[in-house]
NUKE-195997 format. One line per field, with one value per residue (C-alpha): residue in one letter; residue number from 1; x, y, z. Coordinates in steps of 0.2 Angstrom, whole numbers. Each point is the difference from the previous one (the first is absolute). Layout:
BEGIN
resn: (A;...)
resi: (NUM;...)
X: (X;...)
Y: (Y;...)
Z: (Z;...)
END
This chain:
BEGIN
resn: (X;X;X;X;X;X;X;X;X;X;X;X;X;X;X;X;X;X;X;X;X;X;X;X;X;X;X;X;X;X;X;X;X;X;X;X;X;X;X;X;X;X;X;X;X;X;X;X;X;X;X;X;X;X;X;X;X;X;X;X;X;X;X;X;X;X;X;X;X;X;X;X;X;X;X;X;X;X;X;X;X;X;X;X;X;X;X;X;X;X;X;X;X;X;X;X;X;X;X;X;X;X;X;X;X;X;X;X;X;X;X;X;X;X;X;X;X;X;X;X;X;X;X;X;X;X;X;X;X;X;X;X;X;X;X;X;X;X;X;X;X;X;X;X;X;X;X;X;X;X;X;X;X;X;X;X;X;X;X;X;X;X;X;X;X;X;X;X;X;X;X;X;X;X;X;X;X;X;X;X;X;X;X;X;X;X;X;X;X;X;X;X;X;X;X;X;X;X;X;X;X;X;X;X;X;X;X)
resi: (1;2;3;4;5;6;7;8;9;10;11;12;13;14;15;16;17;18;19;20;21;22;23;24;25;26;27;28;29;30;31;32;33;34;35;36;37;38;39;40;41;42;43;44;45;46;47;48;49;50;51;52;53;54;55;56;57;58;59;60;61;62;63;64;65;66;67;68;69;70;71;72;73;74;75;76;77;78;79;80;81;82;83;84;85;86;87;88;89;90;91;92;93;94;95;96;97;98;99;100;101;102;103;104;105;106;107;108;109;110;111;112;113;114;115;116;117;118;119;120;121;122;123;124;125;126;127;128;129;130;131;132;133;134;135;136;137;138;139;140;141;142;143;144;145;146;147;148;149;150;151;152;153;154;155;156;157;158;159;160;161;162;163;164;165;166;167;168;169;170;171;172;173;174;175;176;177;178;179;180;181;182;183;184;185;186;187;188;189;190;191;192;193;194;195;196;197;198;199;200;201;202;203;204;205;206;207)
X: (239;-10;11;-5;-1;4;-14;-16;-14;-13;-17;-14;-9;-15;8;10;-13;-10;15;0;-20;2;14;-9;-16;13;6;-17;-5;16;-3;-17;8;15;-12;-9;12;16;16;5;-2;1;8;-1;-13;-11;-2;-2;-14;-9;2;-7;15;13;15;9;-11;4;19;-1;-5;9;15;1;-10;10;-2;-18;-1;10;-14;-16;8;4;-16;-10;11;-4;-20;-1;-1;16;-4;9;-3;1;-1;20;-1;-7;13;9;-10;-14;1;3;-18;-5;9;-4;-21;3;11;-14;-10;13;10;4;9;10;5;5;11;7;3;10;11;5;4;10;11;5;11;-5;-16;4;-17;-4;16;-2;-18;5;14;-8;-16;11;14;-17;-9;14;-1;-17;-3;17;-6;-16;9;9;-16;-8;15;-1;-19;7;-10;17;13;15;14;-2;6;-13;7;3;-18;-6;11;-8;-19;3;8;-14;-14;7;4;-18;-10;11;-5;-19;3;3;-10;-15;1;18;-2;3;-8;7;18;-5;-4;15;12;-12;5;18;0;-11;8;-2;-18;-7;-17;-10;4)
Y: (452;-13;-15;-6;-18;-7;-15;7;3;-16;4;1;-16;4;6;-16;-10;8;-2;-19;2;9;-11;-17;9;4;-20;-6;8;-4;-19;2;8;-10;-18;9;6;-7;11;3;19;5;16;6;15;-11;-11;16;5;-19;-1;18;10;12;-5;9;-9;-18;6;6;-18;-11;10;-10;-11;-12;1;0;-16;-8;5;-5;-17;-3;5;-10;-13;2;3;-18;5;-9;-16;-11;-16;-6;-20;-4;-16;5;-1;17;-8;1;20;3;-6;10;15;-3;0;16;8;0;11;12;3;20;-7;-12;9;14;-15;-2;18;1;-13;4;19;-11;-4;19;11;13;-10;-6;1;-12;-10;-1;-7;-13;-4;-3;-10;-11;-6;0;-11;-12;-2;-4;-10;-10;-4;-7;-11;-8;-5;-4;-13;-8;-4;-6;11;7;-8;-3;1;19;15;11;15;-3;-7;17;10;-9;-1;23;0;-12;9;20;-8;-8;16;10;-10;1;17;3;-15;-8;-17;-4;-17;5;-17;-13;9;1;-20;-5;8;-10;-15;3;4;-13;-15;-17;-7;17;1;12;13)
Z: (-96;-6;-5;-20;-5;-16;1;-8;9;4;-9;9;4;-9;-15;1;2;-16;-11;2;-3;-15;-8;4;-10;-14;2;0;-18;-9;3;-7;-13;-4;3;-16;-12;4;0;-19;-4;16;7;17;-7;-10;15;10;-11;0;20;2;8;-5;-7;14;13;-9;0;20;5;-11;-7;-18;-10;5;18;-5;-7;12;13;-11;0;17;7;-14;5;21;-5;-8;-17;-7;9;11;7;18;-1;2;-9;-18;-14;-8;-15;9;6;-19;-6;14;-7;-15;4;10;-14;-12;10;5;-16;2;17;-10;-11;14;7;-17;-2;14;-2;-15;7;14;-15;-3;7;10;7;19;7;-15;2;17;0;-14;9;15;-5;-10;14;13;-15;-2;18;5;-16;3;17;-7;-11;12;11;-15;-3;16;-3;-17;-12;-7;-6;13;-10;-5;9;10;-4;-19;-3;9;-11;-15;5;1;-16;-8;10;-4;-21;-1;6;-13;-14;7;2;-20;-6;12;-11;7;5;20;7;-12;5;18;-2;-10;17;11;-8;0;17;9;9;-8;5;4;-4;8;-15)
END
């Protein structure tokens, strides 16, 4: 007699294979989609309809809305389109006008960031709350780091803590592209150059 195993059989390699194909195609037309209309009214079917797919397909390959948006960010964010920027010794100030140029030509995918954010602050949202969370200790991190470089070549201030500047250059970068978000003449760059000033080191002047 045949002995029966509870682990489910391995799909064939092909079909495997065609199913990362088909979700990657799925993937690619959201973003487009999402870059163009942002994420308000948005159900999994009416995004189904706009991508091209059934909403059972949308539902097999990404299990909730949610899950959806989650994805559509991160692969924007690994293709370039939410920008980053390699030189270690530019200012979190800096990165900001550079966010802030890029954002105006990709407002449906900040909006989506938004979006899920404030989903992050729900119950019943892990995927959201995880993403969130995760981007924000990795942020605080990486722009913390950066500060502390950018005090020892003296273009910050030495007498503030990494961490905390980090923690306040997110909050001041996630407030300022809300207000843009509801009104484009919110005065991003005057903002953006008043935190400069608070935080450069005295004498600096290459801002």
């Amino acid at each position: 007699m045949a002995v029966m195993s509870d682990e489910p059989a391995s799909p064939p390699r092909g079909s495997y294979a065609k199913g990362v194909a088909r979700r990657q195609e799925i993937l690619d037309r959201a973003i487009e989609v999402f870059a163009r209309r942002g994420s308000d009214r948005t159900s999994l079917r009416a995004i189904a309809e706009e991508v091209g797919v059934t909403h059972a397909a949308l539902r097999h390959y990404f299990g909730s809305l949610e899950e959806l948006l989650v994805a559509v960010y991160r692969e924007s964010e690994r293709r370039g389109r939410i920008p980053e920027h390699d030189d270690p010794e530019v200012t979190p100030i800096e990165l900001m006008r550079g966010w802030t140029e890029s954002n105006r030509e990709v407002q449906g995918l900040v909006q989506l960031y938004s979006t899920l954010v404030a989903t992050a602050l729900e119950e019943g949202h892990p995927a959201a709350r995880e993403f969130a969370t995760e981007r924000f200790s990795h942020n605080r991190a990486e722009l913390a780091e950066r500060v502390r470089r950018n005090q020892r070549s003296g273009r910050i201030r030495a007498d503030v803590d990494a961490l905390a500047v980090a923690a306040l250059v997110i909050a001041a970068s996630d407030g300022l592209q809300t207000q843009w978000l509801l009104d484009p003449d919110a005065p991003q760059d005057a903002a953006l150059a008043l935190l400069e000033l608070l935080l450069a080191a005295p004498g600096d002047t290459s801002g």
